[in-house]
C-alpha positions as CSV (number, residue, x, y, z in Angstrom):
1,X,58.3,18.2,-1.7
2,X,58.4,20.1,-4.9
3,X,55.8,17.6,-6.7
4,X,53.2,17.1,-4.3
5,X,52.4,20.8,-5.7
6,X,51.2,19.7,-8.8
7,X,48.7,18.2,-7.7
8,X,45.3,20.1,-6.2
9,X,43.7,17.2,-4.3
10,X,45.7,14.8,-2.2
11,X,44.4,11.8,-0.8
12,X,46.3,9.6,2.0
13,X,45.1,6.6,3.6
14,X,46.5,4.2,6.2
15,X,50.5,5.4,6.4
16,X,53.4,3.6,8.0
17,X,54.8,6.9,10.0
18,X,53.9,10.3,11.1
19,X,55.9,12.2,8.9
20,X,54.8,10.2,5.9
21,X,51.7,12.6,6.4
22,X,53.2,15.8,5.6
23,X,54.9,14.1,2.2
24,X,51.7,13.6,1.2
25,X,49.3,15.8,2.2
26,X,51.0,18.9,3.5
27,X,53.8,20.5,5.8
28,X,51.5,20.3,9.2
29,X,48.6,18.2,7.9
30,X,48.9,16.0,10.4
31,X,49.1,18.9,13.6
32,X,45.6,19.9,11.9
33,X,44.0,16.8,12.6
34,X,45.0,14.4,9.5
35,X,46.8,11.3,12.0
36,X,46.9,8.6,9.0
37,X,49.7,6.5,10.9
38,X,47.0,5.9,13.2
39,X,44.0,4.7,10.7
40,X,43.4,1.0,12.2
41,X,44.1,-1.7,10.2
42,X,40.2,-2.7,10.9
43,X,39.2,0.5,9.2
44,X,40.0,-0.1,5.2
45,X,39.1,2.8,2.9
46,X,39.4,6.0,6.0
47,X,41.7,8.8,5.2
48,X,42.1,12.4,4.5
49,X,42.1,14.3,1.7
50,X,44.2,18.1,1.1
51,X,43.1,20.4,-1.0
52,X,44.6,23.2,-2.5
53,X,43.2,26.4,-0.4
54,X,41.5,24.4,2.3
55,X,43.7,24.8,5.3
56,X,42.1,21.9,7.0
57,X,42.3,18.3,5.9
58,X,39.1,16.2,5.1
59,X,38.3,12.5,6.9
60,X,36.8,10.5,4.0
61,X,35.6,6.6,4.2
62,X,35.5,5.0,0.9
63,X,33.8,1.9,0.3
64,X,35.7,-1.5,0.9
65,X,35.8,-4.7,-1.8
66,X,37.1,-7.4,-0.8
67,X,38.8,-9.5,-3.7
68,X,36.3,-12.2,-3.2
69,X,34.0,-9.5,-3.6
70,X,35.4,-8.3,-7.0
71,X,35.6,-12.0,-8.3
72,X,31.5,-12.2,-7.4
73,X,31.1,-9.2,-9.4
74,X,33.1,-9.8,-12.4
75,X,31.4,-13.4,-12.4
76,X,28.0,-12.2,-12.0
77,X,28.3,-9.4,-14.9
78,X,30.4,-10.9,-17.2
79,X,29.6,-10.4,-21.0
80,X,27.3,-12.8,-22.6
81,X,26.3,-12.9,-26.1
82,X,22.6,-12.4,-27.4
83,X,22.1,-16.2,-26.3
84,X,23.0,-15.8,-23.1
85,X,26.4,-17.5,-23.4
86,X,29.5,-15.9,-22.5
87,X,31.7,-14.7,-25.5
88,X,35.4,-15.3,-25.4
89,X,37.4,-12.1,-24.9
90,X,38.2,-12.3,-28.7
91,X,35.0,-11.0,-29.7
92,X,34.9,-8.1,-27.4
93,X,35.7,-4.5,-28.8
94,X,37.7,-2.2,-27.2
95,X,35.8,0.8,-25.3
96,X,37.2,3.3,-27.8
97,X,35.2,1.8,-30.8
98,X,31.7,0.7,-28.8
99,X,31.9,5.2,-27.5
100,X,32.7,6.0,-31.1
């Protein structure tokens, strides 16, 4: 896979197949230990990561949030003006101005 070369660090998570593993991480990346097809469905956020030089692939766990868990977050922080009220999404600058 000529592309997957352009890119340093590869991450895979849960995969469908075995050889889906060697698309993405690396010819063989699986024989050295990096089994994604067989990442449990109970296990959200496991998976390996290749990086360019390192023969051996990495076992990562990222953290898991749910979509219930997102909504609770985006309600619990959303903006609010100096009164405490929240402001429509009119009045809200874009990131580019409020870092300029």
């Amino acid at each position: 896979m000529p592309f997957r070369d352009l890119f340093p660090t590869r991450l895979a998570l849960r995969l469908a197949e075995a050889a889906q593993v060697g698309l993405v991480l690396a010819e063989g990346a699986r024989a050295r230990g990096a089994r994604c097809d067989e990442i449990p469905e109970s296990l959200p956020g496991v998976g390996y990561v290749g990086i360019d030089g390192e023969a051996e692939p990495v076992r990562v766990r990222f953290p898991f949030h749910s979509d219930e868990d997102v909504t609770a977050l985006v309600d619990l922080y959303a903006p609010t003006d100096a009164a405490g009220k929240d402001r429509e999404p009119s009045t809200l600058r874009p990131v580019e101005e409020v870092a300029a």
